[in-house]
C-alpha positions as CSV (number, residue, x, y, z in Angstrom):
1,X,0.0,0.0,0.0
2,X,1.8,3.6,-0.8
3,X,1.8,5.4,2.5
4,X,0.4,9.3,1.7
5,X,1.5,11.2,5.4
6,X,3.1,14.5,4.9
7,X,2.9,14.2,1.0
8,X,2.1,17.6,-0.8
9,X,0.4,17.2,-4.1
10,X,-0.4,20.4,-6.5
11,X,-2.8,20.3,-9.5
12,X,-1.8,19.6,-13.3
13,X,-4.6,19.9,-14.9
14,X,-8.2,19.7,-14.4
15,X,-11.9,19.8,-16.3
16,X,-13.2,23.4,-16.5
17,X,-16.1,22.8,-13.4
18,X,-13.3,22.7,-11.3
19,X,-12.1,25.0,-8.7
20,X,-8.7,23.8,-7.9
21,X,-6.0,25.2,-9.9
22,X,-2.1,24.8,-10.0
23,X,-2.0,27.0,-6.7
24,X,-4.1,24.7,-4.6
25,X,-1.4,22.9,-2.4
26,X,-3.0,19.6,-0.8
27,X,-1.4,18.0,2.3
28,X,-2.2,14.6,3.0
29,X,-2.1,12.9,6.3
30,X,-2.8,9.0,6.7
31,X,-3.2,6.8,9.4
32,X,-3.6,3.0,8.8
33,X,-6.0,3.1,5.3
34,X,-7.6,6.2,6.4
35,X,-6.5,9.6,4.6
36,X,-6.9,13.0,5.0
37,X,-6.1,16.2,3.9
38,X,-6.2,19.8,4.1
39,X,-6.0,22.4,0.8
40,X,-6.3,26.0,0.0
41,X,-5.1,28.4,-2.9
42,X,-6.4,30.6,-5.5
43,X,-10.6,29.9,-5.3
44,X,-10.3,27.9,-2.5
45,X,-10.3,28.9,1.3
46,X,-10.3,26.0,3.1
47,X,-11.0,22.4,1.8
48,X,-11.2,19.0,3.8
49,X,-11.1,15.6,1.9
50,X,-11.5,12.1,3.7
51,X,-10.9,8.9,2.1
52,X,-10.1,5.3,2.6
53,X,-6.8,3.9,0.9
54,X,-7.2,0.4,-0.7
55,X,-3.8,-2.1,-1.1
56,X,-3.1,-0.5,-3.7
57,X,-3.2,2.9,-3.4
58,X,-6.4,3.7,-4.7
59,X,-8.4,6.8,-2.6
60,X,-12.1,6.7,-2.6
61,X,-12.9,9.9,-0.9
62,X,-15.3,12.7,0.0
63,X,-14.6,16.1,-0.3
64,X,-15.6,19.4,0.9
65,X,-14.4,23.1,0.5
66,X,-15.7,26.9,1.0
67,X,-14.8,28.9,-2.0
68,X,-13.4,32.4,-2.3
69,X,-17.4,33.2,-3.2
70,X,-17.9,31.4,0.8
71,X,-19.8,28.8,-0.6
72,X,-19.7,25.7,1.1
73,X,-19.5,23.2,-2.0
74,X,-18.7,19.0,-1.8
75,X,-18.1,16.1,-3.9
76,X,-17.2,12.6,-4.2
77,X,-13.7,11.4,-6.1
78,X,-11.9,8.3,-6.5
79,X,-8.0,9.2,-7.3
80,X,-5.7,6.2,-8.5
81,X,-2.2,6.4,-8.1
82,X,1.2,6.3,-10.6
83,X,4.6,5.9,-9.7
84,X,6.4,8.1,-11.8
85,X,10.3,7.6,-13.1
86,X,11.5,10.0,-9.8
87,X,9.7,8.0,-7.4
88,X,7.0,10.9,-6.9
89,X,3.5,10.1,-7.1
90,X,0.9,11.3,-9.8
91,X,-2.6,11.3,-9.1
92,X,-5.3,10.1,-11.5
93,X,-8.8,11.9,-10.3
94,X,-12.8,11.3,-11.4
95,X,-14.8,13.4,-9.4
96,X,-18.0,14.5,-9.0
97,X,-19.6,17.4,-7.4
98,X,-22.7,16.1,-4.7
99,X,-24.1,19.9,-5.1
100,X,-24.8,22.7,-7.5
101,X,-24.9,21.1,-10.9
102,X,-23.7,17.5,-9.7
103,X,-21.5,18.0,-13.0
104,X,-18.4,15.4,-13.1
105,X,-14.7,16.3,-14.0
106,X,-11.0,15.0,-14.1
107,X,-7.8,16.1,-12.4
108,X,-3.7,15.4,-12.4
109,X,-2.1,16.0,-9.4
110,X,1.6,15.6,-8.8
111,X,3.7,15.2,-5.6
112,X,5.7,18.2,-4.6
C-alpha cells in the first residue's frame, strides 16, 4: 500500500467545473488506510477531503471546501495512483460534485 503522510500534491490539470487550480497545495495525512487532507489556494479557502486507501493505493474519498465566493461546495472522487520515473507520485482523479450542478470532472495532481 503507498503510505500518503506528509505528502504535498499540486494540480496539473483539471476539467473546466473545477475550482482547484495549479495554486491549490493539498497536504495529505494517513493513518492506517484512512486519509486525510487539508488544501487551499487561488478559489479555494479552506478544503477537507476524507478517504479510505485500498492495497493499492487507490483513494475513494469525499470532499468538501468553501470557495473564495464562501460557498460551502462538496463532492465525491476516487483518485488512483502512478509511480512516476523520480519515485513521486501522480494522481489520477474522477470526481463529481454532490451539489450545485452535480457536474463530473478529471484532475492530475503531482507530488511536490
Amino acid at each position: 500500500m503507498i503510505n500518503y503522510h506528509n505528502k504535498k500534491f499540486r494540480l496539473k490539470r483539471t476539467s473546466n467545473n473545477a475550482e482547484t487550480d495549479i495554486e491549490t497545495v493539498f497536504i495529505y495525512k494517513q493513518e492506517g488506510n484512512i486519509v486525510t487532507s487539508t488544501y487551499e489556494g487561488n478559489q479555494i479557502i479552506k478544503g477537507h477531503l476524507l478517504g479510505l486507501v485500498n492495497e493499492n493505493g487507490v483513494i475513494e474519498m469525499r470532499y468538501h471546501q468553501i470557495n473564495s465566493n464562501g460557498k460551502l461546495m462538496t463532492g465525491v472522487c476516487k483518485s488512483t495512483p502512478e509511480t512516476l520515473a523520480n519515485g513521486k507520485i501522480r494522481l489520477h482523479e474522477i470526481w463529481q460534485w454532490t451539489c450545485g450542478n452535480q457536474s463530473k470532472g478529471n484532475s492530475i495532481l503531482e507530488e511536490i
